[in-house]
C-alpha positions in Angstrom: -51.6 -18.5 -2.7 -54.8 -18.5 -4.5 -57.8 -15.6 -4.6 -60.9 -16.8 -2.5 -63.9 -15.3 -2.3 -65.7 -14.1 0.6 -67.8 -16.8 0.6 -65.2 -19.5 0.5 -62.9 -17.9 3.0 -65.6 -17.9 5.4 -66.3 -21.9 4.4 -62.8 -22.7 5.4 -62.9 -20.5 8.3 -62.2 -22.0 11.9 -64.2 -20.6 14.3 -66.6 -17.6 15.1 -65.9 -15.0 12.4 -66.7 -10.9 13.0 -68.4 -9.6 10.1 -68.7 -6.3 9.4 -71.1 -4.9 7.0 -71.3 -1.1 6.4 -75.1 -0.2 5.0 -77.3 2.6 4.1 -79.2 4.2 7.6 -82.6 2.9 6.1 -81.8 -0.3 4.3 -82.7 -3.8 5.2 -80.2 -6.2 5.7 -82.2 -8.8 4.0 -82.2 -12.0 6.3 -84.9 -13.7 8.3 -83.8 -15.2 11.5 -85.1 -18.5 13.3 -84.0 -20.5 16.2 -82.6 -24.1 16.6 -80.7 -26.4 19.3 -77.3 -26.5 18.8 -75.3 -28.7 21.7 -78.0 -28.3 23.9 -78.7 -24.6 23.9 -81.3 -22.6 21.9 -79.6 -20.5 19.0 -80.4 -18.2 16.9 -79.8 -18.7 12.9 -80.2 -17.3 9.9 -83.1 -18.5 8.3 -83.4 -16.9 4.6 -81.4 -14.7 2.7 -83.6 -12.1 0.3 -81.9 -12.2 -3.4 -80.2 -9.0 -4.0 -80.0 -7.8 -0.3 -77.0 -6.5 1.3 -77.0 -9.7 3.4 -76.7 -11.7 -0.2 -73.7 -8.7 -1.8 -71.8 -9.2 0.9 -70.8 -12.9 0.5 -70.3 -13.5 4.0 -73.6 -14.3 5.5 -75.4 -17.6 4.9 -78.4 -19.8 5.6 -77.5 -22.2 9.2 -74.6 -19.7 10.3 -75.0 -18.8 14.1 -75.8 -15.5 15.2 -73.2 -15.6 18.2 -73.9 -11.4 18.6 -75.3 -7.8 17.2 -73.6 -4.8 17.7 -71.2 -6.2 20.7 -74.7 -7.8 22.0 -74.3 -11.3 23.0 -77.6 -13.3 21.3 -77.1 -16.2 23.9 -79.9 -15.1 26.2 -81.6 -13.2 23.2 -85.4 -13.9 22.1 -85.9 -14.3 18.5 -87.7 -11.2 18.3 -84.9 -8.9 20.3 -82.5 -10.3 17.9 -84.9 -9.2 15.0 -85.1 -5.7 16.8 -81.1 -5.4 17.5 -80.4 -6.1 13.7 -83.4 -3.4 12.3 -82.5 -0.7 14.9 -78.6 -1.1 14.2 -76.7 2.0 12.2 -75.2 2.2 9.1 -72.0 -0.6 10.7 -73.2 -3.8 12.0 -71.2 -6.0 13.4 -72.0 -9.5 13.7 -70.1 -12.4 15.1 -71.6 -15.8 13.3 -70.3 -19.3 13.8 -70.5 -20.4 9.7 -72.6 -22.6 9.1 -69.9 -24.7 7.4 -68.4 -25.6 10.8 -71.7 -26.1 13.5 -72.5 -29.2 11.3 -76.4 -28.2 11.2 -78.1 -29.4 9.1 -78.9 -26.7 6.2 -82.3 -26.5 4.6 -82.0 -26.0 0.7 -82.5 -22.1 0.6 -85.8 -21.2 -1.2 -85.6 -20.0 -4.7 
């Protein structure tokens, strides 16, 4: 069975994925959210990665992956901006359930270099 990467384990992923990134109490995690329609409902996605971030390290987050919760906190009736609070006021573990972006067939904006 071959070695994969975080990143390509979560490409060939089915389904919603809990990701767990432990963190320093005062860093950033490094991503900027937006929203979008996805089957009819307003989600919320992640919209930038910084370079060198934890976000980035950890291998598992990426541009277009669904933000299905924070912390246990469901984002489906969650304003852009409480989803933007939830991930800054969140301890050193977050937990984050995202829907890859590799299986919600969005389409992806080339990430800014």
């Amino acid at each position: 069975m071959p070695v994969l990467s975080v990143s390509e384990a979560v490409q060939q992923a089915s389904g919603p994925l809990m990701v767990e990134i432990v963190k320093g109490p005062s860093a950033s995690l490094g991503i900027s959210l937006t929203t979008t329609i996805y089957r009819s409902k307003q989600v919320i996605i992640i919209d930038k990665i910084k370079p060198a971030s934890v976000a980035e390290r950890c291998g598992a987050l990426h541009v277009g992956d669904i933000l299905l919760s924070i912390d246990e906190t469901n984002t489906e009736h969650c304003s852009l901006m409480e989803a933007t609070q939830l991930l800054a006021s969140t301890s050193e573990n977050l937990k984050l359930e995202i829907l890859p972006a590799s299986q919600s067939r969005l389409p992806i904006r080339p990430q800014d270099t």
